[in-house]
VMD Tcl script that draws the C-alpha trace (Angstrom):
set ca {
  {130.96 145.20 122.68}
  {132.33 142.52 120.58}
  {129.50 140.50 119.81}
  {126.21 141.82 118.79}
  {123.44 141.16 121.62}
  {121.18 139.39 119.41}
  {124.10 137.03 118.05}
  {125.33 135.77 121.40}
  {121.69 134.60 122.66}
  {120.89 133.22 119.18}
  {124.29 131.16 119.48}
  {123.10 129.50 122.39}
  {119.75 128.91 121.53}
  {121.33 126.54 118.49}
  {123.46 125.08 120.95}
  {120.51 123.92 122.92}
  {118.67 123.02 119.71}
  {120.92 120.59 118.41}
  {120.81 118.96 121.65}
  {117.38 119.04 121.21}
  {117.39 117.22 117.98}
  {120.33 114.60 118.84}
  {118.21 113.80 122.02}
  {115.09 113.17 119.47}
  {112.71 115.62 121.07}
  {111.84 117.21 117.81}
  {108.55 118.93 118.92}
  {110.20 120.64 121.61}
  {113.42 121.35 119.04}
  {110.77 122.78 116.28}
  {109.14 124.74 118.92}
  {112.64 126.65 119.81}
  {113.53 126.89 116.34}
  {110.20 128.84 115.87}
  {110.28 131.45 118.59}
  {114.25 132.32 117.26}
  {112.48 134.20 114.66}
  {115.45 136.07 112.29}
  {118.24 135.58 114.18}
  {121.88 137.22 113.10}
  {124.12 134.34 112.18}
  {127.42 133.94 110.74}
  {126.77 131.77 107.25}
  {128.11 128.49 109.01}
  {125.69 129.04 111.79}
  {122.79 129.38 109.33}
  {124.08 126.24 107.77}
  {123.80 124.53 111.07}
  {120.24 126.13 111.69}
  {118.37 125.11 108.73}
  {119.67 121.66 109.00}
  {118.30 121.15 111.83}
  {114.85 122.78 111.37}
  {115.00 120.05 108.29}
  {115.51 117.68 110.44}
  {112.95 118.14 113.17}
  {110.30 118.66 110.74}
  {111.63 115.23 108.75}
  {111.48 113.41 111.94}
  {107.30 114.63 112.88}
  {106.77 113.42 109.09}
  {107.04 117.34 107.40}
  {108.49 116.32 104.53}
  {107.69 118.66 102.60}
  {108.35 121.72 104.65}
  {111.63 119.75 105.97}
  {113.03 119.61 102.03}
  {112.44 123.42 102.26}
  {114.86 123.89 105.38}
  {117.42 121.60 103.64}
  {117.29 123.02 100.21}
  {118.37 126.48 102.53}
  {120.61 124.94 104.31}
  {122.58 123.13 100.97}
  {122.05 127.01 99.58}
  {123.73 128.50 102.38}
  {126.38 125.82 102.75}
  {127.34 126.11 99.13}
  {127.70 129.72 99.55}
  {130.45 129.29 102.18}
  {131.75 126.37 100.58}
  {130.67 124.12 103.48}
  {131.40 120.47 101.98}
  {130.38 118.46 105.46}
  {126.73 121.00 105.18}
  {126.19 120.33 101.45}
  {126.78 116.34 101.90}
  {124.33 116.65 104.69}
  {121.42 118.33 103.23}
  {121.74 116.42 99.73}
  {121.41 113.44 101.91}
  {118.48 114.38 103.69}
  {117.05 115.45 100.45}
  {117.45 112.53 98.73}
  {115.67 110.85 102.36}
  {112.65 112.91 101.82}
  {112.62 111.89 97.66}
  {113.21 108.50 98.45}
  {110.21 108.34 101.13}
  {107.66 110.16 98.14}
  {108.42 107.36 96.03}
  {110.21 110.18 93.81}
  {112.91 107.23 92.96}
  {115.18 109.39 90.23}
  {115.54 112.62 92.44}
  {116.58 110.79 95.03}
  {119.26 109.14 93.57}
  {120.83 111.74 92.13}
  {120.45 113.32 95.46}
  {122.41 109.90 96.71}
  {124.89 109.53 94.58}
  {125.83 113.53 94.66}
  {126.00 113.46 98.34}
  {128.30 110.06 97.89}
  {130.55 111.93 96.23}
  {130.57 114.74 98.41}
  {131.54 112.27 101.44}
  {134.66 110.26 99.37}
  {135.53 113.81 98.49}
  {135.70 114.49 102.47}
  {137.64 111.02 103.11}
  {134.30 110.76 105.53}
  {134.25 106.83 105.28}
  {130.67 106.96 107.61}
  {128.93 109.17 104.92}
  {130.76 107.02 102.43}
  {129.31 103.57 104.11}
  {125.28 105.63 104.76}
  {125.09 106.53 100.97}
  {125.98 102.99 99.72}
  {123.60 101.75 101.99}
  {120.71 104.17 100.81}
  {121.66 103.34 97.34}
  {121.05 100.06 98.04}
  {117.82 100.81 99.42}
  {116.56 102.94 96.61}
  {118.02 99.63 94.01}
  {116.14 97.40 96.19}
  {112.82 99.62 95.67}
  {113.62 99.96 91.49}
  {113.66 95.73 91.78}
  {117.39 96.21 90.98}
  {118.62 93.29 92.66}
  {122.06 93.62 91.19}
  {122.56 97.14 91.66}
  {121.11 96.69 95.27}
  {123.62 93.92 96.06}
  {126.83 95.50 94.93}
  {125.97 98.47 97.00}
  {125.31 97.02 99.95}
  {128.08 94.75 99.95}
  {130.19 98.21 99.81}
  {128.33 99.57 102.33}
  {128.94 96.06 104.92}
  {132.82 96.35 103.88}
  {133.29 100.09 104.66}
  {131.36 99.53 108.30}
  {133.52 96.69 108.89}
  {136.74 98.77 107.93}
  {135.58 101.49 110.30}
  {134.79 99.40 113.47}
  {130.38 100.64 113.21}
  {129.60 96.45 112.64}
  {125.80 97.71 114.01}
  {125.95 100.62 110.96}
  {125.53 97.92 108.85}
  {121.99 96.10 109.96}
  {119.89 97.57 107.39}
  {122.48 96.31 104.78}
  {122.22 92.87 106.19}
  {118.43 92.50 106.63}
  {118.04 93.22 102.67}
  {120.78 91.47 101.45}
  {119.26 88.60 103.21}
  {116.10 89.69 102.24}
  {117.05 89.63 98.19}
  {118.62 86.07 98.59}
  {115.63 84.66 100.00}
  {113.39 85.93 97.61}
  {115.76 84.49 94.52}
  {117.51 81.71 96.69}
  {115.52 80.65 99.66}
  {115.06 80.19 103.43}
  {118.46 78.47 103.88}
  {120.37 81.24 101.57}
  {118.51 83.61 103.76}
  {119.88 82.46 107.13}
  {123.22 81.39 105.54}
  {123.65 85.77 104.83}
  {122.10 86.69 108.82}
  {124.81 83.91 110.26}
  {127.42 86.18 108.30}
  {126.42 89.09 109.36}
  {126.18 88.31 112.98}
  {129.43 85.87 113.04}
  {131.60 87.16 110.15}
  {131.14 91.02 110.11}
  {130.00 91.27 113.63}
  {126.84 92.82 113.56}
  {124.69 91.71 116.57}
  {122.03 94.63 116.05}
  {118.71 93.63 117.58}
  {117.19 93.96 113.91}
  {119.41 91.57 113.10}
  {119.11 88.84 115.80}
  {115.63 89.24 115.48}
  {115.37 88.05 111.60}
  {117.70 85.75 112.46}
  {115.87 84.22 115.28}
  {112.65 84.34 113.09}
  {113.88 82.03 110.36}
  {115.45 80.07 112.33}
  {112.50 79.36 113.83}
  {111.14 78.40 110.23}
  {114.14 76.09 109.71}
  {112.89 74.23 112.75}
  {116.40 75.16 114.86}
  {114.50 76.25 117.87}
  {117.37 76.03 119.96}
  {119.09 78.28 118.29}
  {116.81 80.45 117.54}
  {115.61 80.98 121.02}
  {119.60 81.95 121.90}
  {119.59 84.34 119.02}
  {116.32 86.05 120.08}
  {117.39 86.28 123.56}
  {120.46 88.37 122.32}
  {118.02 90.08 119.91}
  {115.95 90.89 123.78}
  {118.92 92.24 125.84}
  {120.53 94.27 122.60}
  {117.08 96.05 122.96}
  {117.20 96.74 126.70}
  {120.56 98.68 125.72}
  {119.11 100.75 123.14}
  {115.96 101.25 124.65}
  {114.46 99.89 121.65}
  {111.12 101.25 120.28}
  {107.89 99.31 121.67}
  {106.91 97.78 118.44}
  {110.06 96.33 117.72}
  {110.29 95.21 121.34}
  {106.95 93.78 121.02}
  {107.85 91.33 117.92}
  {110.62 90.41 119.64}
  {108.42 89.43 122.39}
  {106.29 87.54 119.94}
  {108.82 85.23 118.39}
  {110.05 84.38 122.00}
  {106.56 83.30 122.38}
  {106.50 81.59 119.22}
  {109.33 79.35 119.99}
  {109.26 78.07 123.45}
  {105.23 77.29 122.10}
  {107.03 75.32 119.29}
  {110.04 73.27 121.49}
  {106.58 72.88 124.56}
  {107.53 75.34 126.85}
  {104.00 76.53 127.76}
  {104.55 79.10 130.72}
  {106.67 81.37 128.82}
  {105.36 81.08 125.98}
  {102.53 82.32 127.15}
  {104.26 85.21 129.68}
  {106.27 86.24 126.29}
  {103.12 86.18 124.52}
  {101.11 88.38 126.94}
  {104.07 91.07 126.90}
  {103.53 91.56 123.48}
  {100.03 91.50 123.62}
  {100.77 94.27 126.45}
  {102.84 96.49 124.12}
  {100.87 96.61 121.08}
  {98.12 97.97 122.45}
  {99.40 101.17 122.02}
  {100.91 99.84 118.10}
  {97.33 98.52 117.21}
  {97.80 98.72 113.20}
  {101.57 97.44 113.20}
  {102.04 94.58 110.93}
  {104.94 91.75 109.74}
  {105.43 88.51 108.13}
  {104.89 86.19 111.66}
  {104.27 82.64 112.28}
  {100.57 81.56 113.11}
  {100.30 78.73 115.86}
  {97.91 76.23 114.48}
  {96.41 73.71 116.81}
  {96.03 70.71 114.96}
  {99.04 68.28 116.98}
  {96.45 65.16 116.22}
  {96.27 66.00 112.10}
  {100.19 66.38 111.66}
  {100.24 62.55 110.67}
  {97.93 63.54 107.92}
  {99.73 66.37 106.47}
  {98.70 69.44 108.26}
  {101.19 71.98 109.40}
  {101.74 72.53 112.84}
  {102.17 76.68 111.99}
  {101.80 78.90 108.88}
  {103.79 82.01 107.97}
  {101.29 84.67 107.42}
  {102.43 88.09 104.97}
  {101.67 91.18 106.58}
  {99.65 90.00 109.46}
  {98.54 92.02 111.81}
  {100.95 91.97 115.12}
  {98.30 92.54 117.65}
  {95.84 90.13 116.20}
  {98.16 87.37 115.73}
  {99.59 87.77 118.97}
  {96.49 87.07 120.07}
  {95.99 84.14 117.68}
  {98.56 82.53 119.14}
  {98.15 83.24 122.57}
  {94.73 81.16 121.96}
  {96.93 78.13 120.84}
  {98.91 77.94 123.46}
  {95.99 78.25 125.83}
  {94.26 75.58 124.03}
  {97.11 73.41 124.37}
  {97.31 73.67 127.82}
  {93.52 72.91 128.58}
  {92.40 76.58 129.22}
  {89.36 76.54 126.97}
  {87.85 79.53 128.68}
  {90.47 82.09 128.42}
  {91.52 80.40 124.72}
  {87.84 81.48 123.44}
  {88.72 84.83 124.71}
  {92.11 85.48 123.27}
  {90.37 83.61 120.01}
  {87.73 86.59 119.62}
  {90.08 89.62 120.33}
  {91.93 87.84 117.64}
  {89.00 87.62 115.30}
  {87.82 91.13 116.49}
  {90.83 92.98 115.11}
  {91.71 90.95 112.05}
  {87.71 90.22 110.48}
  {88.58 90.56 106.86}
  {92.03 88.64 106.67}
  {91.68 84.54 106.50}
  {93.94 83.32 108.67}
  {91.56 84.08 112.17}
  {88.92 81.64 110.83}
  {91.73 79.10 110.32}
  {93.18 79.60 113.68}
  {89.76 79.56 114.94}
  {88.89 75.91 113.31}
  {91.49 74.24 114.41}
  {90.67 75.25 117.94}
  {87.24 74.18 117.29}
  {87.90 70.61 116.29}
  {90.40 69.91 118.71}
  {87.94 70.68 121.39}
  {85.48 68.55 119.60}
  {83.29 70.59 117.95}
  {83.16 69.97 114.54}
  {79.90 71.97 113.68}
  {81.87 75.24 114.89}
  {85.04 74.55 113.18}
  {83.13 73.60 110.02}
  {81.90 76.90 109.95}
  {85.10 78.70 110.57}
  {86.85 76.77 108.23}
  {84.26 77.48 105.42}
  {84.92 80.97 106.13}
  {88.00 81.05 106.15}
  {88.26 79.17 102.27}
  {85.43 81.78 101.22}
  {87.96 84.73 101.84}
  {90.90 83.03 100.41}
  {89.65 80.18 97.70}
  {93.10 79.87 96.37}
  {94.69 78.72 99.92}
  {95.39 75.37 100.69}
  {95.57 74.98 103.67}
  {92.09 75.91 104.06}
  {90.93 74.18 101.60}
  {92.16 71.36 102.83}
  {90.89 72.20 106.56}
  {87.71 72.07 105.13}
  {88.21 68.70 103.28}
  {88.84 67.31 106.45}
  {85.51 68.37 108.10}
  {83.39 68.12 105.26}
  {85.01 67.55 101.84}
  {81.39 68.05 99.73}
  {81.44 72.17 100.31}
  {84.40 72.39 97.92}
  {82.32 69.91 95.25}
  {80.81 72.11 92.85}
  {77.04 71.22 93.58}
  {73.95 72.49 93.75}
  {71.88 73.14 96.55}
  {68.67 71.37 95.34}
  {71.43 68.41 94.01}
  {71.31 64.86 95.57}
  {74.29 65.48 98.12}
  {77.42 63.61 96.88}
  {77.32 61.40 100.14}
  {74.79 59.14 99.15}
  {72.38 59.92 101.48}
  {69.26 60.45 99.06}
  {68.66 64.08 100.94}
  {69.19 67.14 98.87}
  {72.45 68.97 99.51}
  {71.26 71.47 101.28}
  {69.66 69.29 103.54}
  {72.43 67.34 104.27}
  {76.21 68.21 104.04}
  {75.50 71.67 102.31}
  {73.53 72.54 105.79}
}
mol new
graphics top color blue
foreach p $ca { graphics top sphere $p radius 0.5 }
foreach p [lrange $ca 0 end-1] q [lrange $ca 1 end] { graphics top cylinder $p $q radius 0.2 }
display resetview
């Protein structure tokens, strides 16, 4: 025979492994790889086989085993001076350093594997380690460093026709201007991504649309988010992601009035994060308060790290409120509440509903709780001002209460 019996079988088993792996079914890829037991290989093959054992255990969060699999496969690869297999697996290696916060390994893992790809005229690998470079800059609060590589990463996608390649590069190059420049700097590097270099990926749109929506172009950013919606139906985006995007359609047809959608967009997020209960963002918190605007109140708040499900939630409540639906409001107001207790931002959701329903005893008491767990916020503070300005006085309970009403504080506004 010319092939040995256990080579030919093992041959095929890779073949369906790696179609395993590219088809992301990694527990069902990891469970092949581990009934192959020693298979006879040719060193290429082996290559080939470790990499993607790395990879499946990578992708079910393994790291550590996965670095293993990829330190064999860079081994093997070396030993039949494989280029394309050692760029690989020093990539994924530097992943998996990067991801344990071990910064230095994994840029010398980067920039080795860089070098392995210009080395290879591979102008993809070239354009991936820029972009991880950038990443890892990004993380060491190199903003410098970070820009110049992803700006090299952006012009090598371009050059190669992958405009989509270059999302991540886009969201934190936007992401370092608005933290040193501002919203408008911010948008000003999404519209050139999107119109200049092309890249309409739904991580993209969706940033976009978001500060847009903070500019106060709600137009716009309802057209950007609705490209942002129908990218994802290509891709089959994952749920969470599909979910925000649901969010900030909600979010802005609440904003330009548009009631019924906002409230079907709203309840589709609502929908999907069940399942993504912990998922968080920076998102926009609806704040009902449309008779207080002329007296400097905001008519929304951008909340850091919110919770997704909660303020979905939140904000469902708003735009219930606003369209008379006190019953189900309440409702959507203490699912809101129920999954968020220790942040502030549910108690000031919560007060505003309060008071523009008329009751000022309940929104007194949300607001006060809501300035208890953030002192330092001013919109709350100022909330609570409005309903009763003494609780921020510094008196005492058994004091006269500043209002002049002879009672003791704490039988009067300190109640």
């Amino acid at each position: 025979m010319s092939e040995n019996l256990t080579v030919l079988p093992a041959r095929e088993a890779l073949q369906e492994i790696e179609s395993l792996v590219q088809s992301e079914a990694f527990t069902q890829a990891l469970e092949r790889l581990q009934s192959l037991g020693r298979p006879e290989l040719e060193p290429a093959e082996s290559v080939r086989l470790h990499h993607l054992h790395g990879v499946a255990l990578a992708r079910l969060g393994r790291g550590l085993e996965a670095a293993g699999r990829f330190r064999k496969s860079l081994e093997a690869a070396e030993g039949c001076q494989d280029q394309i297999g050692q760029a690989r697996a020093t990539e994924e290696l530097g992943a998996i350093h990067h991801q344990e916060r071990r910064l230095a390994e994994a840029q010398n893992h980067y920039e080795r594997a860089l070098r392995l790809w210009v080395r290879l005229d591979d102008r993809e690998g070239e354009a991936r380690n820029h972009r991880n470079l950038g990443n890892l800059f990004a993380d060491f609060n190199d903003q410098v460093r970070a820009s110049e590589a992803y700006e090299k990463s952006r012009a090598l996608y371009v050059d190669i026709g992958q405009p989509d390649e270059m999302a991540a590069s886009v969201i934190h190059a936007a992401s370092l201007r608005y933290q040193s420049e501002g919203l408008d700097a911010a948008v000003e590097e999404y519209a050139r991504g999107m119109d200049q270099d092309g890249c309409r990926h739904h991580l993209v749109t969706n940033n976009y649309g978001f500060l847009l929506m903070l500019q106060g172009q709600f137009d716009r950013a309802l057209e950007v988010l609705r490209q942002a919606r129908q990218d994802m139906d290509t891709r089959k985006a994952a749920e969470d992601d599909l979910a925000l995007v649901h969010l900030n359609l909600g979010l802005v047809h609440a904003m330009r009035g548009d009631l019924d959608p906002a409230e079907q967009h709203l309840r589709q997020s609502a929908e999907l994060l069940e399942r993504h209960p912990e998922a968080r963002a920076v998102e926009i918190l609806l704040l009902v308060n449309d008779k207080w605007h002329a007296q400097g109140f905001k008519p929304h708040l951008v909340v850091d790290n919110g919770q997704k499900r909660a303020l979905t939630h939140l904000n469902l409540a708003a735009v219930l409120t606003r369209a008379g639906r006190a019953e189900e409001a309440h409702e959507q107001l203490r699912i809101g509440q129920e999954l968020e207790r220790s942040a502030a931002y549910p108690f000031l959701a919560a007060g505003w509903i309060h008071l523009t329903e008329g009751n000022e005893k309940a929104a007194t008491e949300a607001f006060r709780r809501a300035h208890g767990m953030a002192p330092d916020n001013e919109e709350s503070r100022r909330a609570l001002d409005l309903v009763n300005p003494y609780l921020t006085m510094k008196v005492g309970r058994n004091d006269p209460c500043p209002c002049g009403s002879g009672k003791k504080f704490k039988k009067c506004h300190g109640a």
